[in-house]
Residue, then its C-alpha position, 0 to 999 in steps of 0.5 A: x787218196x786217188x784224187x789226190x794221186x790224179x792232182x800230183x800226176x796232172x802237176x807233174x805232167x804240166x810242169x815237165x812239159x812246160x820245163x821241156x819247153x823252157x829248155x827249147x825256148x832259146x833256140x824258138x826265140x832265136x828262130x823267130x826273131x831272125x824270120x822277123x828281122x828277115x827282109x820282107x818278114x812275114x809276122x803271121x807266117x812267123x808266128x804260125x811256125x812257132x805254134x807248129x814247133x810247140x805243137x808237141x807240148x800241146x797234148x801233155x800240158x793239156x793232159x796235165x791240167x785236165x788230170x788236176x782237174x780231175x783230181x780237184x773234182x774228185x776230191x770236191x765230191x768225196x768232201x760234199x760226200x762227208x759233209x753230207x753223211x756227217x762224217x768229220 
């Protein structure tokens, strides 16, 4: 029950994150191609600032994928547990 709490809360954390982030794309979008249609436009400075304005959804989504790992390993271990005891 606890794993499969853990996974629901991983997924929904990694899919807000990345639903918040699809709502700051436009405006990352527009940023970055105006800085590369910019004369004498630097690729790798325009790419650095885009990493630094996603740099907040970094921590959640990463958070979110270990909880549903977490979860996945939890429930792998309780099902090798049964397996093993002979329990169906």
């Amino acid at each position: 029950m606890v794993a499969g709490l853990l996974y629901i809360a991983g997924l929904i954390a990694a899919l807000v994150t990345l639903m918040m982030v699809g709502f700051a794309a436009p405006e990352l979008i527009q940023n970055f191609t105006g800085r590369l249609n910019a004369p004498g436009s630097d690729v790798i400075g325009a790419v650095v600032d885009l990493a630094r304005s996603l740099n907040w959804a970094v921590l959640p989504f990463v958070g979110g994928l270990v909880l549903m790992a977490l979860g996945r390993i939890t429930m792998l271990l309780g099902s090798i547990d049964r397996a093993l005891r002979g329990n169906p």
